[in-house]
DRENDO-1510 file (C-alpha; in Angstrom, 1 decimal, always signed):
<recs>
REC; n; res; u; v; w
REC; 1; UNK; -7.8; -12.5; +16.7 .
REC; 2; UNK; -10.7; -12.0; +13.8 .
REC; 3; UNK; -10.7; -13.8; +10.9 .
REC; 4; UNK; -12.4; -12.0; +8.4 .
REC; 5; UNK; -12.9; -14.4; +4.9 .
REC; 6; UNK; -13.2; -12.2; +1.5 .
REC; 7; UNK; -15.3; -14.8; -0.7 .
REC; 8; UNK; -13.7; -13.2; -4.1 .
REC; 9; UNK; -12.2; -15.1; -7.2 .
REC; 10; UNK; -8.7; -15.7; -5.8 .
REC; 11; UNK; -10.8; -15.5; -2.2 .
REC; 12; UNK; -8.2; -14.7; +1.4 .
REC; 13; UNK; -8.3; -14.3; +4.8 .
REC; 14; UNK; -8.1; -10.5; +6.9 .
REC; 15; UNK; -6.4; -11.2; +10.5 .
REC; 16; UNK; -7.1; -8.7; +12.4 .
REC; 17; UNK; -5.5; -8.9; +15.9 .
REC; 18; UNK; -3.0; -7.5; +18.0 .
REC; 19; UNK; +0.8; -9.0; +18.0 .
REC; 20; UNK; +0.2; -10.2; +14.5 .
REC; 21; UNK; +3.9; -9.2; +12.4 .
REC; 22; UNK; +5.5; -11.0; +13.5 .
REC; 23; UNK; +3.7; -14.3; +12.6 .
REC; 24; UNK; +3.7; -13.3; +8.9 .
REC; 25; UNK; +6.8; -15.1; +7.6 .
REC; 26; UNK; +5.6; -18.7; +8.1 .
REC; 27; UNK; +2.3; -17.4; +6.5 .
REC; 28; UNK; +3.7; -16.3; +3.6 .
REC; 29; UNK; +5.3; -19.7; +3.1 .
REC; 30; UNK; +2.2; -21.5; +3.4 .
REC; 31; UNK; +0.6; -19.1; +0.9 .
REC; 32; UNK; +3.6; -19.1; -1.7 .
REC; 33; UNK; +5.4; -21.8; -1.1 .
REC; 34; UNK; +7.4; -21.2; -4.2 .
REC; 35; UNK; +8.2; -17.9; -3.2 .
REC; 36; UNK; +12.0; -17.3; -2.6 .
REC; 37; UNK; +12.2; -13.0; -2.6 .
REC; 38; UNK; +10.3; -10.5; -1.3 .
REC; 39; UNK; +10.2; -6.5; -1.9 .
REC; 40; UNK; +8.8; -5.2; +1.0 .
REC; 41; UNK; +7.2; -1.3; +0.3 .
REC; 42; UNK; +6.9; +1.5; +3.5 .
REC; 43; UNK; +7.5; +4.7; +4.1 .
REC; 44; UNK; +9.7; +6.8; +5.9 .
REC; 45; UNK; +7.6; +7.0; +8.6 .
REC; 46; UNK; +6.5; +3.6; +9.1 .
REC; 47; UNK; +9.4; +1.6; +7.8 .
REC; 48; UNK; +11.6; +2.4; +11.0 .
REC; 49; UNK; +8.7; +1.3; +13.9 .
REC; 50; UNK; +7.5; -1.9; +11.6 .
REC; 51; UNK; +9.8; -3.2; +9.0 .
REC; 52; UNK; +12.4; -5.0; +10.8 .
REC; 53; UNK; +9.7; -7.1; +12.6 .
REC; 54; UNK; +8.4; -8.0; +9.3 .
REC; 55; UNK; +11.8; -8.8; +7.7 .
REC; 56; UNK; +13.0; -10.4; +10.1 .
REC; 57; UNK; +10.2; -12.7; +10.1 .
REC; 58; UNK; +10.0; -13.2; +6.2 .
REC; 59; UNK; +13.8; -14.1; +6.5 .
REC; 60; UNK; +13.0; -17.0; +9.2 .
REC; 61; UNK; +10.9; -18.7; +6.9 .
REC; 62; UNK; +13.4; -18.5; +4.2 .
REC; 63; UNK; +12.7; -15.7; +2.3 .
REC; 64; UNK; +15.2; -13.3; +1.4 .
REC; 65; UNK; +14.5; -9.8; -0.1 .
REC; 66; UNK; +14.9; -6.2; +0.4 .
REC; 67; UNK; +12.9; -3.0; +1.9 .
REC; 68; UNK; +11.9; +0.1; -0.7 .
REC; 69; UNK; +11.4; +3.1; +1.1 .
REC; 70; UNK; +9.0; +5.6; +0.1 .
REC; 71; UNK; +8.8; +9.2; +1.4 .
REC; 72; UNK; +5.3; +8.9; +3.3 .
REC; 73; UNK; +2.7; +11.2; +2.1 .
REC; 74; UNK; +0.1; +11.0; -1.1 .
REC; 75; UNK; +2.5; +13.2; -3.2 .
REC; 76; UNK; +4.4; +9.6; -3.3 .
REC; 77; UNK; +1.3; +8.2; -5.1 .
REC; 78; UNK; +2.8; +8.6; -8.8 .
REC; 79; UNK; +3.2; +7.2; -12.1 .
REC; 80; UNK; +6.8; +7.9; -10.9 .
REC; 81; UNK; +6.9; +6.1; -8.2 .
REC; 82; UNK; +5.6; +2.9; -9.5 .
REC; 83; UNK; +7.9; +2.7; -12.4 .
REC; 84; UNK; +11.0; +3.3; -9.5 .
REC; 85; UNK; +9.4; -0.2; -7.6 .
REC; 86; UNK; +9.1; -1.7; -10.5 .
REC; 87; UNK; +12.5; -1.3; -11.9 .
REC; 88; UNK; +13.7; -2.0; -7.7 .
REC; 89; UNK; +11.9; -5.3; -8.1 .
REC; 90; UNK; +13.9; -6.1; -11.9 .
REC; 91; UNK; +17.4; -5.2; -10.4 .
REC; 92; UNK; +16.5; -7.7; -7.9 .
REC; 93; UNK; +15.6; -10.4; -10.3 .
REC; 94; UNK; +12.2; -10.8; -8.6 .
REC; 95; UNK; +10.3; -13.4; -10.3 .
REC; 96; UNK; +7.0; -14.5; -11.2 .
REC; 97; UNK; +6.8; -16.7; -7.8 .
REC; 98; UNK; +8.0; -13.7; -5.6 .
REC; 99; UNK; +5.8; -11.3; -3.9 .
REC; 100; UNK; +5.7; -7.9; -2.8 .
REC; 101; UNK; +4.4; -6.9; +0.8 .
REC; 102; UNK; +3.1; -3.5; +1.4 .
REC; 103; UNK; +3.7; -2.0; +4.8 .
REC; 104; UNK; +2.1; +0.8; +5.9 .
REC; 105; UNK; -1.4; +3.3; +4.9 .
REC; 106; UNK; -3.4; +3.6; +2.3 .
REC; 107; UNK; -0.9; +5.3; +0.2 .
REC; 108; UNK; +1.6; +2.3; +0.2 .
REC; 109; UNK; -1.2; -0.1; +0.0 .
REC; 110; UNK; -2.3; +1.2; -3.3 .
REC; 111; UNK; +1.1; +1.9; -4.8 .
REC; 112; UNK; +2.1; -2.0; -4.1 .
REC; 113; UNK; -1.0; -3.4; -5.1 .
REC; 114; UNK; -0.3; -1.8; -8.2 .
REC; 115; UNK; +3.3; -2.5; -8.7 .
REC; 116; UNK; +2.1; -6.1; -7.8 .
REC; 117; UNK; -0.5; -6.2; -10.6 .
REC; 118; UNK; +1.8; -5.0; -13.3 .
REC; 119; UNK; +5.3; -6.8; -12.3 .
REC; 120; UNK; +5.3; -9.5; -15.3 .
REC; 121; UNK; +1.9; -8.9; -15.5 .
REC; 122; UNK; +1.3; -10.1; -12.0 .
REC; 123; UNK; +2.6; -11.6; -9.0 .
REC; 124; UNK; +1.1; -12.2; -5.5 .
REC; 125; UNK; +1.3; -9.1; -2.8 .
REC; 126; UNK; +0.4; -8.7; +0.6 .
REC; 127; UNK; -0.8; -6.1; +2.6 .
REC; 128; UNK; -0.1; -5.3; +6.1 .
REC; 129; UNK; -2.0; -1.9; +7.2 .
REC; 130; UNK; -0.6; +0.2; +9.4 .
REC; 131; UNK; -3.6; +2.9; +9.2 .
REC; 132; UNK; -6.6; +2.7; +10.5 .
REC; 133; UNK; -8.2; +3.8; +7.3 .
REC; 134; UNK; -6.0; +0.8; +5.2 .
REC; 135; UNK; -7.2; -1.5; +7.7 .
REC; 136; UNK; -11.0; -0.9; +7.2 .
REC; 137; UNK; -11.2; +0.4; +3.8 .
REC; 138; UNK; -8.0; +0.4; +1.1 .
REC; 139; UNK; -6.2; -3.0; +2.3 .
REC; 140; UNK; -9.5; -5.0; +1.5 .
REC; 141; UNK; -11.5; -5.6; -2.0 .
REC; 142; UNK; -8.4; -5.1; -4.7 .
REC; 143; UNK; -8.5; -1.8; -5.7 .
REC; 144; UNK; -4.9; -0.5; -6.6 .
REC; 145; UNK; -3.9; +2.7; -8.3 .
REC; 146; UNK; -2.1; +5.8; -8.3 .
REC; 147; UNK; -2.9; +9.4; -9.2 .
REC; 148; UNK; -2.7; +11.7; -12.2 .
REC; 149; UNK; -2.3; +15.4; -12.1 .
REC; 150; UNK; -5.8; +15.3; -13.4 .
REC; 151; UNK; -7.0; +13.5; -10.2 .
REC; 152; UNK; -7.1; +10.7; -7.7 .
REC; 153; UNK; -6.8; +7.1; -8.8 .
REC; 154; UNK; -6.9; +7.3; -12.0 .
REC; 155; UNK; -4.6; +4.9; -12.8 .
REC; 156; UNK; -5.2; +1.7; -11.3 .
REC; 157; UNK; -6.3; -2.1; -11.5 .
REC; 158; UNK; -8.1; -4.8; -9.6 .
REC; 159; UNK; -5.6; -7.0; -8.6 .
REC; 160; UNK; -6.5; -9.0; -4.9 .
REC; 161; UNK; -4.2; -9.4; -2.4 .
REC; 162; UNK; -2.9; -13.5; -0.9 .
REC; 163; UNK; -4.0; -12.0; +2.5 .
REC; 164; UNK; -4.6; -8.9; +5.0 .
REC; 165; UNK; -2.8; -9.0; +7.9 .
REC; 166; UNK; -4.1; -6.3; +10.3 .
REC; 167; UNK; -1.6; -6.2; +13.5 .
REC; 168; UNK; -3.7; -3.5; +15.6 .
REC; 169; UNK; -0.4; -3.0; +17.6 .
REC; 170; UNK; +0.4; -1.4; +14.2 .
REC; 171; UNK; -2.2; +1.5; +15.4 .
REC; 172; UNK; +0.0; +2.4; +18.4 .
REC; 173; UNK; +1.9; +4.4; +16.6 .
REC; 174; UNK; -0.3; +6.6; +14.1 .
REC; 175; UNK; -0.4; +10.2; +15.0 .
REC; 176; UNK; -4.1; +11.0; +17.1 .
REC; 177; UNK; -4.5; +12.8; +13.6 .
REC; 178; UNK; -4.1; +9.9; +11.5 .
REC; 179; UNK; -6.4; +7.5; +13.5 .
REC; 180; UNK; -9.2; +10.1; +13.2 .
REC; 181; UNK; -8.9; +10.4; +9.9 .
REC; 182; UNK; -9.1; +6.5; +9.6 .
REC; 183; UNK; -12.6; +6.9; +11.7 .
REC; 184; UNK; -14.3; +8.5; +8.9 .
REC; 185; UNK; -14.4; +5.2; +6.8 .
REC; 186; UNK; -15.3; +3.5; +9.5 .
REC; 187; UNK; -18.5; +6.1; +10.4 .
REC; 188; UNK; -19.1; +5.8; +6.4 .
REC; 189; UNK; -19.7; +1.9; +6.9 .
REC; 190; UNK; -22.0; +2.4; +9.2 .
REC; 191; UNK; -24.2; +5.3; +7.6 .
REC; 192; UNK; -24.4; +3.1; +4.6 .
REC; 193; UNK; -25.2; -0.2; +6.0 .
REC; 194; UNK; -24.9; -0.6; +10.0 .
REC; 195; UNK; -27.0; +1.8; +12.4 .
REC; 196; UNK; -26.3; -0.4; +15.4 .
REC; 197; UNK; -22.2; +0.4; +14.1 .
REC; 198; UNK; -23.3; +4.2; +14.1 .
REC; 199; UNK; -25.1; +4.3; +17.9 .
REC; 200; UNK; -21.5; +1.8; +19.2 .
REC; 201; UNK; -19.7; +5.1; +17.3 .
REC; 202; UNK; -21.8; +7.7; +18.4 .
REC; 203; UNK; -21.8; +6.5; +22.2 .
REC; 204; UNK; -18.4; +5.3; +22.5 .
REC; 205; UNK; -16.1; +8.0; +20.5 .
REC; 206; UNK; -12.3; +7.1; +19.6 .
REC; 207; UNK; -12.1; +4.8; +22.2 .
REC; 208; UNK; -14.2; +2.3; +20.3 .
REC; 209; UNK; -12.8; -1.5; +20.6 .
REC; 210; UNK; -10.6; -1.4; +17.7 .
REC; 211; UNK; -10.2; -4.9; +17.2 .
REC; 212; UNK; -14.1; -5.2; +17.1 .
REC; 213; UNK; -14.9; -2.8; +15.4 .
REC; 214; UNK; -12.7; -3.0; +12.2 .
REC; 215; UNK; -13.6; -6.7; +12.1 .
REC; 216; UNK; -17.6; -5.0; +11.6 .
REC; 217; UNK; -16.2; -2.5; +9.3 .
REC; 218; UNK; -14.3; -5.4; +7.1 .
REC; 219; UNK; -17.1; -7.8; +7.2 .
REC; 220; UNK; -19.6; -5.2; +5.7 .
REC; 221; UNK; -17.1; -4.4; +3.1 .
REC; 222; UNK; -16.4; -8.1; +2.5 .
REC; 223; UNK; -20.1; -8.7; +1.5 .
REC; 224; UNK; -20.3; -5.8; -0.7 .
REC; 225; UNK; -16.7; -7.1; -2.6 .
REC; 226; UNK; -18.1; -10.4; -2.6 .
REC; 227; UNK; -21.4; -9.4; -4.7 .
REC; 228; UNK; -19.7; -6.7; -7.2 .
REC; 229; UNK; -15.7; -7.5; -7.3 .
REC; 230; UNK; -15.0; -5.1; -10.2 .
REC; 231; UNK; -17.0; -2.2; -9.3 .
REC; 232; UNK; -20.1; -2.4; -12.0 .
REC; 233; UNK; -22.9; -2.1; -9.4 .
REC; 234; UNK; -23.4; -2.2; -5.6 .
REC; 235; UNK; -19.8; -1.1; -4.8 .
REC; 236; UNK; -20.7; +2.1; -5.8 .
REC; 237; UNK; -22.1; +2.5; -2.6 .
REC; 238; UNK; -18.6; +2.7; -0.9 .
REC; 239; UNK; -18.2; +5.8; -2.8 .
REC; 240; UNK; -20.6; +7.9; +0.0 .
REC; 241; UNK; -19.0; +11.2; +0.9 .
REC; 242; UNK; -15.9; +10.6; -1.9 .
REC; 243; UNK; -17.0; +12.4; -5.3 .
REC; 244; UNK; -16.9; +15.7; -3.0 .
REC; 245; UNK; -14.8; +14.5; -0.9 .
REC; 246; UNK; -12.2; +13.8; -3.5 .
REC; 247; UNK; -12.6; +17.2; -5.3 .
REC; 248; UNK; -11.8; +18.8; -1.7 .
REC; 249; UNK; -8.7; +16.8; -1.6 .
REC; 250; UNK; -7.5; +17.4; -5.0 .
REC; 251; UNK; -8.2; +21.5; -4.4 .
REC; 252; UNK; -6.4; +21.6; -1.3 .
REC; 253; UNK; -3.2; +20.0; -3.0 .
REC; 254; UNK; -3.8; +17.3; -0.2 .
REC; 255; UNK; -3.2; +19.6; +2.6 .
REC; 256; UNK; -6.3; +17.8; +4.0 .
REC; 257; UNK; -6.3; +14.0; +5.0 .
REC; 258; UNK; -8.6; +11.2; +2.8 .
REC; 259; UNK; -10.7; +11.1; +5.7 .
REC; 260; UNK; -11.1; +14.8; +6.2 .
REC; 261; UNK; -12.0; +15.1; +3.0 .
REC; 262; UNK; -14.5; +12.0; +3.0 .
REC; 263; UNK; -16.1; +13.6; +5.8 .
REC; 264; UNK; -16.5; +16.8; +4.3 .
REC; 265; UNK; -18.3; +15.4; +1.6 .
REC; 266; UNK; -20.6; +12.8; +3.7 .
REC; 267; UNK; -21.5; +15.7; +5.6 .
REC; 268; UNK; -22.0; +18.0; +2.5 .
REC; 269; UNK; -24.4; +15.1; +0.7 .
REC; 270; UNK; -26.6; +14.4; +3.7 .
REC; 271; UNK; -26.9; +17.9; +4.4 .
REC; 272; UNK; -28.4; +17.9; +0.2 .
REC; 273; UNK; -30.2; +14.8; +0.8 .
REC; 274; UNK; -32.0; +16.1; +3.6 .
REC; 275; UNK; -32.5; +19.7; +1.7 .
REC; 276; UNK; -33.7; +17.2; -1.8 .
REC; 277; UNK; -36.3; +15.0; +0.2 .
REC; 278; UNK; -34.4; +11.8; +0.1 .
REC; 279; UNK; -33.8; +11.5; +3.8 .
REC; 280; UNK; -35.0; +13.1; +6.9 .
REC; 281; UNK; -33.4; +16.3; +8.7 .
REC; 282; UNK; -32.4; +13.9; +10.9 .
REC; 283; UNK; -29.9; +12.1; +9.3 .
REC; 284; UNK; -27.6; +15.1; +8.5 .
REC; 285; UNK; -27.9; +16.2; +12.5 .
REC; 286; UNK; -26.8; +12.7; +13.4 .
REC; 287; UNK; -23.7; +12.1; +10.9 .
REC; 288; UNK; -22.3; +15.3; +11.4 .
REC; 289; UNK; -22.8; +15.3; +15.8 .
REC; 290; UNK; -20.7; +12.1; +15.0 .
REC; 291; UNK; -17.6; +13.4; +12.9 .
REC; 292; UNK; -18.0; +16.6; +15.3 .
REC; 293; UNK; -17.4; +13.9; +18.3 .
REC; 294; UNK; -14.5; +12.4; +16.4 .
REC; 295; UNK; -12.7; +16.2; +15.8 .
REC; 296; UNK; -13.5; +15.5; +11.6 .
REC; 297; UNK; -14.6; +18.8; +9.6 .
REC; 298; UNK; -18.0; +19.2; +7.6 .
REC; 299; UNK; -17.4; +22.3; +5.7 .
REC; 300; UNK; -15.1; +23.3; +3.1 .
REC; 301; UNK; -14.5; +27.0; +2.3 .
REC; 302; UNK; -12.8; +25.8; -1.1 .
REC; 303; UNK; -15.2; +27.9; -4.0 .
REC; 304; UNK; -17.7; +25.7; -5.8 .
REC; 305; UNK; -16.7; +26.2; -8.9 .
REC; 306; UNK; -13.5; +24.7; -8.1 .
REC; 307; UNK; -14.6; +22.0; -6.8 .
REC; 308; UNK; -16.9; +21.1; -9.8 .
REC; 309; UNK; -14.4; +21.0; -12.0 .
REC; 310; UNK; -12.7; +18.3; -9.8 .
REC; 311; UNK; -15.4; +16.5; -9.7 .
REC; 312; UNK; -15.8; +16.1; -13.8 .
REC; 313; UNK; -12.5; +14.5; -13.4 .
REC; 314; UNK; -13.4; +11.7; -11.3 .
REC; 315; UNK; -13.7; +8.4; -12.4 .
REC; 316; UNK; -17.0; +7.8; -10.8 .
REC; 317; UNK; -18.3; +10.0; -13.9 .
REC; 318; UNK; -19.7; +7.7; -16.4 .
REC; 319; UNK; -20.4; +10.1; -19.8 .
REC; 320; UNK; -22.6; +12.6; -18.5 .
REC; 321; UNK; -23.5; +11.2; -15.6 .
REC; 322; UNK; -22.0; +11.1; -12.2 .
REC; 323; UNK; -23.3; +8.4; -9.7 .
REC; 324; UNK; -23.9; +10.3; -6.0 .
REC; 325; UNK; -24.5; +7.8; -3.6 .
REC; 326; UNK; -27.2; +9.4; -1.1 .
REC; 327; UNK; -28.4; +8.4; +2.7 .
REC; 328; UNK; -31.9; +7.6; +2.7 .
REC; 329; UNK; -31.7; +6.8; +6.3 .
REC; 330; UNK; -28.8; +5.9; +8.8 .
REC; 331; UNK; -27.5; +2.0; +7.7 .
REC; 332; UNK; -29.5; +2.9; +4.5 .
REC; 333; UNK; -28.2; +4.6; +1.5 .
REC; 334; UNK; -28.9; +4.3; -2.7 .
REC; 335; UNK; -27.1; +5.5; -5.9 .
REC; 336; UNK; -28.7; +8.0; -7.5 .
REC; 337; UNK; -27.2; +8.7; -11.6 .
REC; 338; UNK; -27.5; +12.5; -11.8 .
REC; 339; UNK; -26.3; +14.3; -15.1 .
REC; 340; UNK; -23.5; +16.8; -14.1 .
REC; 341; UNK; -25.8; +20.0; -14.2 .
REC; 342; UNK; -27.9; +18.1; -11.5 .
REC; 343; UNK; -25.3; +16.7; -9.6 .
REC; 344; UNK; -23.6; +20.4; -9.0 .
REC; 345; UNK; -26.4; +21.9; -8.0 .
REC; 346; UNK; -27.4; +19.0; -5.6 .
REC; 347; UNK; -23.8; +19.0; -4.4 .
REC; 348; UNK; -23.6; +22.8; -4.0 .
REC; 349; UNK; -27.1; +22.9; -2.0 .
REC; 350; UNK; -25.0; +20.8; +0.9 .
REC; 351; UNK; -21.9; +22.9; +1.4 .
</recs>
């Protein structure tokens, strides 16, 4: 097992191990030792491989509490949906000592975190990832939300959770689909901050050592949380790949995975960077043989206009301006503000 610590203002530990579940009742208790209920969050898909381990568990050490079942996908990522947790948590007489857990991807991770952070304005949460792409990105750093119909995450807070516990066992059981998908977070980590991460990528495919290498992916998260918890500076690198990549998503009624779409648009802004100066030909060759290897797309045939008007919908937009974080070099990338005239045309140059 790797213990990952996130240095943050209510600071916790990421486990990331294999066998883990079961173990997460008697850490709970030492957590919240108040704590007397849980509501534990899944989805349909997940709930019936991992929820019983994790109940069962929670029950051992004297918790009692009951299981919400979500159907799985991001159309479950709604205003809707929060308000039905919430009022689950109520009838339940949950109380300010109580937790939620959150078992399952990115989708249930975000939709407890922010049931969490709003339940009598705030109780503890856990998260237990179940995706590869929760497990290296979502699950880690506090960022909670739902969507609008005018985008993604647009409703949302920062909210931390009392720990991470990554049970790598938990990957056994995503679709081959699904864990490639999680891989494009994991190459994005390593464009932005880690070449010898990209090389270990690039030479050993999906069969990378998971435990390993989500550990890496987490720790260079961790140090970007740790410097810019609320998202006012550095974090804005995590962002490579997404203001595209999140247009692509919202265009295709999320036909396409997260990490598809993340990919896309890594591929799409490296391909610009290369085309604008700010990197070498290299680098777009390089990332995009390495989502290639993985089976991830780099190209959307979604029209451009479509996918600007996405784009001035996304939060990253600040007035004006949109933030594009571009690759200067592989494990080296900067924010560059662009106003949206600029940003469109640099963003059309690499589709």
């Amino acid at each position: 097992m790797k213990t990952v610590r996130v240095p943050v203002s209510d600071p916790y530990d990421v486990l990331i191990g294999p066998g883990l579940l079961p173990s997460l009742g008697d850490k709970v208790r030492s957590l919240c030792p108040k704590a007397a209920r849980y509501v534990l969050v899944t989805d349909d898909n997940v709930g019936p491989c991992w929820a019983e381990v994790c109940t069962r568990s929670l029950q051992a050490a004297g918790l009692a509490g009951d299981v919400y079942t979500l159907p799985h996908g991001e159309a479950s990522k709604t205003a809707g949906s929060l308000i039905e947790i919430l009022n689950f948590a109520a009838d339940r007489r949950m109380t300010r000592s109580d937790l939620f857990v959150a078992l399952g991807g990115g989708m249930v991770g975000d939709l407890t975190g922010l049931a969490s952070a709003t339940f009598m304005r705030g109780v503890s949460y856990v998260q237990l990832p179940t995706s590869l792409l929760a497990a290296v990105d979502s699950s880690v750093g506090g960022k909670t939300a739902v969507d609008l119909p005018a985008g993604k995450n647009l409703m949302g807070a920062f909210w931390q959770p009392k720990l991470v516990l990554c049970d790598t066992d938990a990957l056994s059981t995503l679709p081959p689909a699904d864990f490639v998908s999680g891989c494009a977070e994991v190459i994005k980590m390593s464009v932005l901050f880690d070449e010898a991460l990209f090389e270990r990528l690039a030479g050993e495919g999906v069969d990378f050592d998971r435990e390993a290498v989500i550990a890496r992916s987490v720790a260079l998260k961790r140090d970007v949380v740790a410097q810019d918890e609320r998202d006012t500076g550095r974090r804005a690198l995590l962002n490579l790949g997404h203001t595209l990549g999140h247009a692509v998503e919202a265009c295709s009624d999320y036909a396409l995975s997260h990490g598809q779409c993340v990919a896309i648009g890594m591929a799409a802004v490296c391909r610009a960077a290369a085309k604008y100066g700010f990197c070498s030909p290299d680098v777009p060759e390089r990332v995009v043989t390495v989502l290639e290897r993985f089976g991830l797309p780099t190209r959307t045939h979604i029209p451009f206009p479509a996918l600007m008007d996405r784009m001035l919908s996304d939060k990253k937009r600040s007035g004006g301006a949109i933030g594009v974080v571009v690759p200067e070099a592989i494990g080296s990338c900067s924010v560059r503000p662009m106003d949206t005239r600029t940003a469109g045309a640099f963003m059309k140059a690499g589709l």
